[in-house]
C-alpha positions as CSV (number, residue, x, y, z in Angstrom):
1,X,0.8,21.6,7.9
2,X,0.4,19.7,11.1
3,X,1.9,16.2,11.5
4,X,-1.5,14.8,12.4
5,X,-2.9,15.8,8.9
6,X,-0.3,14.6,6.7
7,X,-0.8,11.2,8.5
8,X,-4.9,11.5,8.2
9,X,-4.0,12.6,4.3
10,X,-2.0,9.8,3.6
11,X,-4.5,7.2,5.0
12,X,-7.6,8.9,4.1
13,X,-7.9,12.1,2.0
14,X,-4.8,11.2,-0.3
15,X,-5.0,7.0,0.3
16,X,-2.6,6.0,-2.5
17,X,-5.2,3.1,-3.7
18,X,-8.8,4.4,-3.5
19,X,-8.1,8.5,-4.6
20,X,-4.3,8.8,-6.3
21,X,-4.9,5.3,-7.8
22,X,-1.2,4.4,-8.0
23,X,0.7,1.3,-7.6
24,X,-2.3,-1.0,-8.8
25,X,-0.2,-3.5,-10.1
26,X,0.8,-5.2,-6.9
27,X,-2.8,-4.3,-5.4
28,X,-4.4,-6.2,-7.9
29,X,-2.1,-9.3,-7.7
30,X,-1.2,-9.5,-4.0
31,X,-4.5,-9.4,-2.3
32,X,-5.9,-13.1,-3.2
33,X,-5.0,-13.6,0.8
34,X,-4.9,-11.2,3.5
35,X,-1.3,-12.6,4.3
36,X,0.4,-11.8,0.9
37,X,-1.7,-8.3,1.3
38,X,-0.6,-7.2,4.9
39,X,2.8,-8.5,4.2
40,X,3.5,-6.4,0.7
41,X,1.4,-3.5,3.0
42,X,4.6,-3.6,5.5
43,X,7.0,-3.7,2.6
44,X,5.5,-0.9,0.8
45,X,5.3,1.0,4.1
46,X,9.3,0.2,5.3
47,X,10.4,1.2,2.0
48,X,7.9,4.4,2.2
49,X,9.3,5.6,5.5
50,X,12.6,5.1,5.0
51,X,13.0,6.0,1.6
52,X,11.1,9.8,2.4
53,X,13.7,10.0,5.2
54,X,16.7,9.5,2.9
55,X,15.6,11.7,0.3
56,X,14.8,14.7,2.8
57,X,18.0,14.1,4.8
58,X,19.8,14.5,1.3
59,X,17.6,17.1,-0.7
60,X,20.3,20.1,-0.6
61,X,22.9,17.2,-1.8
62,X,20.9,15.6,-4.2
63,X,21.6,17.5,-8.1
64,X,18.1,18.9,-9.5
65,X,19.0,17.3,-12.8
66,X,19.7,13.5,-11.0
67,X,17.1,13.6,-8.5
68,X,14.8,10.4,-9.8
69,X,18.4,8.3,-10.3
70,X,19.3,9.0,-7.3
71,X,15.6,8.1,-6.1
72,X,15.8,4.5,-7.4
73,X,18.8,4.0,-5.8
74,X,17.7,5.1,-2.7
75,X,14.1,3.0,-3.1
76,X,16.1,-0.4,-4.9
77,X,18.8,-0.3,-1.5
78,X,15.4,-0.3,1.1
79,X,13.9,-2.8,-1.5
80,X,16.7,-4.6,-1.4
81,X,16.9,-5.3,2.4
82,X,13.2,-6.3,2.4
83,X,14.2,-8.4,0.4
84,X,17.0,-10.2,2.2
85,X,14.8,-10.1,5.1
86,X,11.3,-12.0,4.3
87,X,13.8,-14.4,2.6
88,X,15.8,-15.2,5.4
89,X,13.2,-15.0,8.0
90,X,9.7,-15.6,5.9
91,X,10.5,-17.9,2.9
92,X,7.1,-18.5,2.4
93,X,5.8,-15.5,1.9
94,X,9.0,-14.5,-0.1
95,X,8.0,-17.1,-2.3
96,X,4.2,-15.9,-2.5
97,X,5.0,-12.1,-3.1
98,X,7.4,-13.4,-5.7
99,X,8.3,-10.6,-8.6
100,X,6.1,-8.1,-7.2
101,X,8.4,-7.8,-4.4
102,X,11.3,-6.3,-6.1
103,X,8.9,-4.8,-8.3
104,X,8.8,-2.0,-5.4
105,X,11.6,-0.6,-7.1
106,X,8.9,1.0,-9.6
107,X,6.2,1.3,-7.6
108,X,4.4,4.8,-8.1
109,X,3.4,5.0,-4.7
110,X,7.3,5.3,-3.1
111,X,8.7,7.5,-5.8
112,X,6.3,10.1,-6.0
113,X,6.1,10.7,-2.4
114,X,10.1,11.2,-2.6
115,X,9.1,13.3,-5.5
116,X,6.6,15.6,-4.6
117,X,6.9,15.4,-0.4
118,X,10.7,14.4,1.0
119,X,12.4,16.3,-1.5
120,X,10.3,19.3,-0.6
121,X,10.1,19.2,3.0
122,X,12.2,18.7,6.2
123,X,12.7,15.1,7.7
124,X,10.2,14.4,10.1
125,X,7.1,15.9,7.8
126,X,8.6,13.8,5.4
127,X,8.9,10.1,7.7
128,X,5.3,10.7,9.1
129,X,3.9,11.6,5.0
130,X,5.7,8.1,4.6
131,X,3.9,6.4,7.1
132,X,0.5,7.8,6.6
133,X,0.6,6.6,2.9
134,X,1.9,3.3,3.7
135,X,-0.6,2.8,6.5
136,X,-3.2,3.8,4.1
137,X,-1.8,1.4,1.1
138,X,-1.8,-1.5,4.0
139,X,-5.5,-0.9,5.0
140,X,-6.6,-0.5,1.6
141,X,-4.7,-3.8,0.5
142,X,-6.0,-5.6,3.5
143,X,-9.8,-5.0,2.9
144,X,-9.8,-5.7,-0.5
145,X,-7.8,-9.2,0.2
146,X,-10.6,-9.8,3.1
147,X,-13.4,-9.6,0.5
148,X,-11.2,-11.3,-1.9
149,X,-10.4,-14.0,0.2
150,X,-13.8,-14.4,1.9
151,X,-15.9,-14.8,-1.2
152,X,-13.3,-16.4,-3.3
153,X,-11.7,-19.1,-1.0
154,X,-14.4,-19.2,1.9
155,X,-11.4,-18.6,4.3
156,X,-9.9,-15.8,6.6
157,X,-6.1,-15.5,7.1
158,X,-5.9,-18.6,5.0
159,X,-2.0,-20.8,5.3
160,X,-1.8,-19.6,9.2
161,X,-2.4,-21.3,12.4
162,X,-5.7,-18.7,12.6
163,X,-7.2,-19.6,9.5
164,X,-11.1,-19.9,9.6
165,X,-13.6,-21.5,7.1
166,X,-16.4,-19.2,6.8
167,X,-18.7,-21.0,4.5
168,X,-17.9,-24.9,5.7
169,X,-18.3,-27.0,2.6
170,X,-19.9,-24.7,0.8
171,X,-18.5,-23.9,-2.7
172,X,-17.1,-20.3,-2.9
173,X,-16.9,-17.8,-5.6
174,X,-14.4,-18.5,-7.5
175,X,-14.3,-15.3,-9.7
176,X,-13.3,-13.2,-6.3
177,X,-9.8,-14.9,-6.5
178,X,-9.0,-14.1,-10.2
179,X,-8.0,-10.8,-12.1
180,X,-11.3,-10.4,-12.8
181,X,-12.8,-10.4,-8.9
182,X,-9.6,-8.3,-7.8
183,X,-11.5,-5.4,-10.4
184,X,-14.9,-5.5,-9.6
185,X,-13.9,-5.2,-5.5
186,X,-11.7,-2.8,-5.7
187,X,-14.3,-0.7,-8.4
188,X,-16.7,-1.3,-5.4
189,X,-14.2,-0.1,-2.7
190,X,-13.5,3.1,-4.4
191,X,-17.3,3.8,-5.4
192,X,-17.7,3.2,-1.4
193,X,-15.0,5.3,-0.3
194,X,-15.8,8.5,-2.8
195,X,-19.7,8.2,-1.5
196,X,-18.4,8.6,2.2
197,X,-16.3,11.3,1.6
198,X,-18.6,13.4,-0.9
199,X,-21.6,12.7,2.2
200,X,-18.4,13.9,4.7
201,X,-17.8,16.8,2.5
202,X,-21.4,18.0,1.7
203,X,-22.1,17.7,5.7
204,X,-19.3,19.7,6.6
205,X,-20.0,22.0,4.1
206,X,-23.6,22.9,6.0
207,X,-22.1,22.9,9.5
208,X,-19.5,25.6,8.2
């Protein structure tokens, strides 16, 4: 498969959110701001990348019989210096991310893309399968914390120098920035995104 469609797959045909539905548990809780949301997207993809290279680099070496151990480890020790990282040089949104950061660890996005791509295929394949599924877990992250944010708050990039007020003094909708808002969205999102592609599909299925 060509490099160029694993990326497209991993951001579009395969996104991780809106199609595989994985790793919901941070999606749902992250993306009250689009701060917290593009910040855990970056995490998710640095752990992605570099996690799928590890595991291809080391899938002769790697036992059959120890291969998701020896996945965690991998994962936790990438988690691990993101960790470090937004601590030392972001504290704030260390502290926002909170146990959903290490949570990473688990997330089902990162191990089975070590699972059923790196430990399968050769190193680059592997790094850009990594990146197309993180890219495509950022996007889909940062839209639904945009709608989130916008309707719930009445702000854009909210706790930044470039944070706008959309709606002035007007009272927001309150239900966007709780459990309940983060379902209905994303419901939306994915209704959206299946539409597109089934109208994608059925028209490339009469030009063919």
């Amino acid at each position: 498969m060509k490099l160029s469609n694993i990326l497209k797959n991993g951001i579009f045909k395969d996104n991780p959110v809106l199609v595989q539905l994985v790793g919901l548990c941070s999606v749902l809780a992250v993306t009250t701001t689009i701060v917290n949301a593009f910040s855990m997207g970056m995490a998710v993809t640095f752990v992605l990348v570099c996690a799928n290279l590890v595991v291809s680099l080391l899938r002769n070496v790697i036992p059959e019989k120890i291969r998701i151990p020896s996945f965690i480890v991998v994962i936790a020790t990438f988690v691990t210096i993101v960790e470090m990282f937004m601590e030392a040089f972001a504290p704030a949104i260390y502290d926002s991310l909170g146990i959903f950061l290490p949570l990473i660890v688990v997330n089902c996005i990162i191990l089975a893309r070590a699972e059923s791509f790196a430990y399968k295929n050769k190193i680059l394949p592997s790094v850009v399968d990594g990146l197309g599924n993180g890219l495509g877990y950022t996007l889909s992250v940062v839209i639904l914390a945009a709608i989130r944010e916008l309707f719930g708050a009445g702000t854009l990039l909210a706790d930044t120098a470039l944070q706008i007020n959309v709606f002035g003094n007007a009272e927001p909708a309150a239900i966007f920035v709780e459990p309940a808002g983060a379902f209905i969205v994303l419901g939306i999102m994915i209704a959206v995104f299946n539409s597109i592609s089934k109208k994608r599909s059925e028209k490339k299925a009469v030009t063919n």
